[in-house]
N, C-alpha and C positions, 0 to 999 in steps of 0.2 A: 682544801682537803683532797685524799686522794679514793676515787672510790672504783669498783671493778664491777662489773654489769656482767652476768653471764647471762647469753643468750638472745641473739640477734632479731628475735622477733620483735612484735608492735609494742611487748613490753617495754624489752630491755632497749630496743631503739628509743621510744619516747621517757624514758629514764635517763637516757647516758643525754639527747639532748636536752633532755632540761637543766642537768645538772652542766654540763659543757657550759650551757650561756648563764648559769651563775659565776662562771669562773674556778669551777671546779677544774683537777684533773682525773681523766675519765681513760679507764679501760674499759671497752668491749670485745667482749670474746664470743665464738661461736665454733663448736667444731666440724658443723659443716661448711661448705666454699662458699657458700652464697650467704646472702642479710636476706632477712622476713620472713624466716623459719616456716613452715607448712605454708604460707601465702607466697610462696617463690613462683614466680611468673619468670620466663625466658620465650626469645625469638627461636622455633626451631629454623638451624638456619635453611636446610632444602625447602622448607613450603613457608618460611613466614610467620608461620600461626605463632599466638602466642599462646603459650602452654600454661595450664596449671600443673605442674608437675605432682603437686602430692591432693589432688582434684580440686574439684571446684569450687571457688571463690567467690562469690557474690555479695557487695557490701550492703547493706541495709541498716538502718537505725531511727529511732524514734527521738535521739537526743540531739536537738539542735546543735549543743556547741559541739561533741562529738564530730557532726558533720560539716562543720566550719574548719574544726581542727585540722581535721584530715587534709579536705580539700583545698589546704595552702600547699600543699608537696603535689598535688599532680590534678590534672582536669580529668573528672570523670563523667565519663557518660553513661545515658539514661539505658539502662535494663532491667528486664521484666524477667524475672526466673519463671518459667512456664514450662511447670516439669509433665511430663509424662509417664503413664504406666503401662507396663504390659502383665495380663492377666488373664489366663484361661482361654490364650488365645485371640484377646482382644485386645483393642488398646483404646488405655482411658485420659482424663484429665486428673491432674493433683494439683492441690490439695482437694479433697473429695468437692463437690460444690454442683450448683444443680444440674449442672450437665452431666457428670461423672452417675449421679443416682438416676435422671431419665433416661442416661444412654446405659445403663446397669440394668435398671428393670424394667427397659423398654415402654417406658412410660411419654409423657407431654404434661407432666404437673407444674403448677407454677411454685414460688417461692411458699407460700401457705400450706398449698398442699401438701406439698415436700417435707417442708419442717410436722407438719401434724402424720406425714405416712413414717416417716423415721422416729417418729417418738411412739409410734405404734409399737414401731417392729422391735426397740430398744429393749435392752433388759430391765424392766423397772422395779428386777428384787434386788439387784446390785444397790443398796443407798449407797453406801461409802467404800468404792473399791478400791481394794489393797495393793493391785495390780497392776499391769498393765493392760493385759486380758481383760477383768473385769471394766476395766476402764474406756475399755474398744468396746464392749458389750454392751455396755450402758448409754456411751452416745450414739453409737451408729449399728447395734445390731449385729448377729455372727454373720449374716451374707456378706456385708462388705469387710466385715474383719479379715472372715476368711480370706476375702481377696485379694485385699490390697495389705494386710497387716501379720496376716500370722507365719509365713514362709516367708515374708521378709527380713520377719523381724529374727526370727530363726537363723537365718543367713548372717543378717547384718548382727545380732548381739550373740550368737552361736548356741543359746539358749532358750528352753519354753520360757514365753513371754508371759509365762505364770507367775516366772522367777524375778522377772524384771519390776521394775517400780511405776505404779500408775503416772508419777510427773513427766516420763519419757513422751509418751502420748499427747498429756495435754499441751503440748508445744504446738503441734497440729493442730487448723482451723477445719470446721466442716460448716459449709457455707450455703446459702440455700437461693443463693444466684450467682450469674456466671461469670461471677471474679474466678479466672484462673492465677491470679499471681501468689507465687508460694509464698511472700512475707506483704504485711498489710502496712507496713513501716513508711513514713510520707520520705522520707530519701535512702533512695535506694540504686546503685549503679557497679558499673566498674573502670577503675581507671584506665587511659587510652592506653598509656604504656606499663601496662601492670603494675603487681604490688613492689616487686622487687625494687622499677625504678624508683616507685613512691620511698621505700626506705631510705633508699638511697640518697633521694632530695632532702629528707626529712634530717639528715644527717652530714647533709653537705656545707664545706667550707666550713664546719667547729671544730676542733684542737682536740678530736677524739683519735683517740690510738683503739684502731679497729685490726684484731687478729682472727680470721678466720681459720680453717684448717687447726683448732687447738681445743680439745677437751681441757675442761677445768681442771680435772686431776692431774692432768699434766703444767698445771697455773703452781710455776713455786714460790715462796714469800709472802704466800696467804696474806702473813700478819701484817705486813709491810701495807697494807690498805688501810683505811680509817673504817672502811663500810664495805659489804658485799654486796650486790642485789643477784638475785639467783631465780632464772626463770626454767631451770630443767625439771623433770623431775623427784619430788621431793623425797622418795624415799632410794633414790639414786645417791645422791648430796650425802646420805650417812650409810651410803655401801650397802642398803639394802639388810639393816642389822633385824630388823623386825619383820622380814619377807619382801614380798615383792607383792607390791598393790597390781591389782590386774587391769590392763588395757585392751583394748582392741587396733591390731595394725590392718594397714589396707595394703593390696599387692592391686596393681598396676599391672595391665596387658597392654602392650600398645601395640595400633595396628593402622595403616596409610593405607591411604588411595586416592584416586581423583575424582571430583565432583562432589557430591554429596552422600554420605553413609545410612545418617539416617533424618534430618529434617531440622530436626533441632536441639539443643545441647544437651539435655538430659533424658534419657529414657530410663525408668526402676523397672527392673524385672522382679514382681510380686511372688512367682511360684518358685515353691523350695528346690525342686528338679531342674533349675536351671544356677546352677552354681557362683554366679556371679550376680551382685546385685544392681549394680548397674549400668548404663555406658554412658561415656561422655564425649561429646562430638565436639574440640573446643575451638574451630574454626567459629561459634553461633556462638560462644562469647563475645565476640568483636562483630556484631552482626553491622556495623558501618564499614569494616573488612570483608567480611565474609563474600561479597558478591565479587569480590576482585580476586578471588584465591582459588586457583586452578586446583592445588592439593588439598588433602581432609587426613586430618590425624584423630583417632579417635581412643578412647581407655576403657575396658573392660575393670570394671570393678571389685575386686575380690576381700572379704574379710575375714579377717581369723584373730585367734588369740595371739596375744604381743610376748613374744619370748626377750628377753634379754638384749639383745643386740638390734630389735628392729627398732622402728619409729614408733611413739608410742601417737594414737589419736584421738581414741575414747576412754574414759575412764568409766570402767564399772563398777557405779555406786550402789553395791548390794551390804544390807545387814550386816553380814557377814565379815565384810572389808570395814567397816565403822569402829571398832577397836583397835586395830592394825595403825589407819590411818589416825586417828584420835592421839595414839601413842608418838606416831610420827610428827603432827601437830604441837603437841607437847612439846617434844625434842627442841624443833624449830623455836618455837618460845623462849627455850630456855637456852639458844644458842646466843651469844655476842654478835656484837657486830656484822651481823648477816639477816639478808630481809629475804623472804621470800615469797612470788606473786606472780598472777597469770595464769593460764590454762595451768601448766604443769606442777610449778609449785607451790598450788593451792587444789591440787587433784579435783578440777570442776572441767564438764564442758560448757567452754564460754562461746559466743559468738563474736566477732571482730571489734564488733563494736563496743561489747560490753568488757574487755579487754583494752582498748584504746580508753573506754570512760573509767575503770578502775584505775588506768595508770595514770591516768590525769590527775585522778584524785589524791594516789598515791604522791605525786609531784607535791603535791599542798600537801599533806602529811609529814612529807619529808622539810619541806622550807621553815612548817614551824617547829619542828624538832632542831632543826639548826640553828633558825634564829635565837630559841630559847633554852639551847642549852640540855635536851632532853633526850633522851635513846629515841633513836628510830625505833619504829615498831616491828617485832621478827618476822609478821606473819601479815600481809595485806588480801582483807576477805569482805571489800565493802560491797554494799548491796547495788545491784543495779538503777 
């Protein structure tokens, strides 16, 4: 059968090989120049480093096979995301944890104490918050809201975080000893030669016809496929008949020098008056590099609303967008021969891994629809 994969990230990469070693034939398309869409890793070539070009990448997962999967396409090593904040002039540890609250209120409490002084200071009229305000309010209090959460979130989703959804928040752990690692997930790294090369192995030597540089729209003979899989944007795919679902894009400042910028890869800048939300120093992702690397490239982090032409990265799932996309949802259902999955064309923000574990699944979905003779499914939405 002949089938056409849009979109060269970890979806449509692990889509077009699986289908490749059935003995399919497989087009992949992608209309930017490179494979591993927003996980694009490259050599800058003046200093070396390797870049996260559309930011930071850190893999983490709690799904054994997930992480067997992966780590047949490249060796990755051991990293610890150990973010940093700056706020009110100080600077803290993240994800909040006992060090971030005794170095906050100038305190020396132990884990006990900590956990009984923040459930003091907590909102405890909030029962069931609607919010995500409400939902900072109720586990950790407005002091540390304020400071690590309400101008950020401001920045980063460009709206009071009244408006926003409490599930955004509870992704975040608040820890009441001195684990600083931002995911609690038992494998967790990044690969030595980034994600790019990983796609790349992950796709090497199968009978895949890989077209880079080419928008779908510009794909003619649609019909001429037996199947599509389509990992863009979904309300892009039908020209945007019903609106445009709203994103958040990031802008990129980049800025070199030599030695060291700032200590290590990630700093959040918490307060609203500082325009950018974050920096990223990405020599300290390859921290087995790092001590060998004369230069430092470093990204100022900037977010805004996603107009038409930019990169999309977040989707903002407000009330409001739940009809819109329902109806686009729809459509997809009731289109032929086209499946649609992944960050984009299932309008969710996934993490890597839950992305590599849906298309896995996706894979088996697909084989027994084959074997037995049955439509593929339009729409791939399984649970993590």
């Amino acid at each position: 059968m002949k089938f056409c994969i849009i979109g060269a990230g970890f979806s449509g990469a692990i889509i077009s090989r699986h289908l490749a070693l059935q003995g399919h034939d497989v087009l992949l398309l992608d209309e930017r120049p490179h494979l591993a869409g927003n996980c694009h890793t490259s050599r800058d070539p003046s200093s070396h480093i390797m870049l996260h070009h559309y930011g930071p990448h850190i893999f983490h997962t709690a799904h054994h096979h997930v992480w067997e999967f992966i780590t047949q396409f490249g060796t990755f090593r051991p990293y610890i995301n150990r973010v940093k904040a700056v706020s009110q002039n100080q600077i803290f540890s993240l994800p909040i944890n006992l060090m971030t609250i005794n170095h906050f209120y100038k305190k020396t409490m132990n884990p006990r104490e900590a956990e009984e002084f923040i459930y003091a200071i907590s909102d405890k009229t909030i029962k069931n918050p609607s919010n995500f305000e409400e939902q900072a309010l109720s586990m950790i209090g407005k002091d540390l809201y304020y400071a690590f959460f309400q101008g950020y979130t401001r920045k980063q989703w460009g709206m009071d975080p009244k408006k926003l959804p409490a599930s955004i928040l509870k992704r975040l752990p608040v820890r009441f000893n001195y684990d600083d690692n931002y995911f609690s997930h038992p494998y967790q790294g990044i690969p030595e030669k980034g994600y790019t090369a990983l796609v790349e192995s992950m796709l090497l030597n199968l009978p895949i016809d890989i077209k880079l540089n080419t928008k779908f729209e510009e794909l003619p003979f649609k019909e001429a496929f037996d199947h599509i899989f389509y990992t863009g944007p979904i309300d892009r795919y039908f020209n945007y008949a019903y609106g445009h679902l709203p994103y958040r894009t990031l802008d990129f400042e980049k800025q070199e020098g030599h030695g060291d910028y700032q200590g290590t890869a990630v700093i959040n800048y918490c307060d609203e008056n500082i325009p950018y939300t974050r920096i990223a120093e990405h020599k300290h992702f390859t921290p087995w590099e790092a001590p060998h690397l004369e230069k430092t490239i470093w990204f100022r982090e900037y977010s805004r609303l996603a107009q038409e032409k930019d990169i999309p990265y977040y989707p903002i799932r407000l009330a409001q967008q739940d009809a819109m996309l329902t109806t686009y949802i729809q459509r997809a259902e009731a289109t032929p021969h086209v499946s649609f999955l992944g960050r984009l064309g299932t309008y969710r923000y996934l993490d890597m891994d839950v992305t590599i574990h849906e298309a896995l699944k996706a894979c088996s979905v697909i084989d027994h629809a084959l074997k037995t003779d049955t439509p593929i499914p339009s729409f791939f939405h399984t649970s993590s």
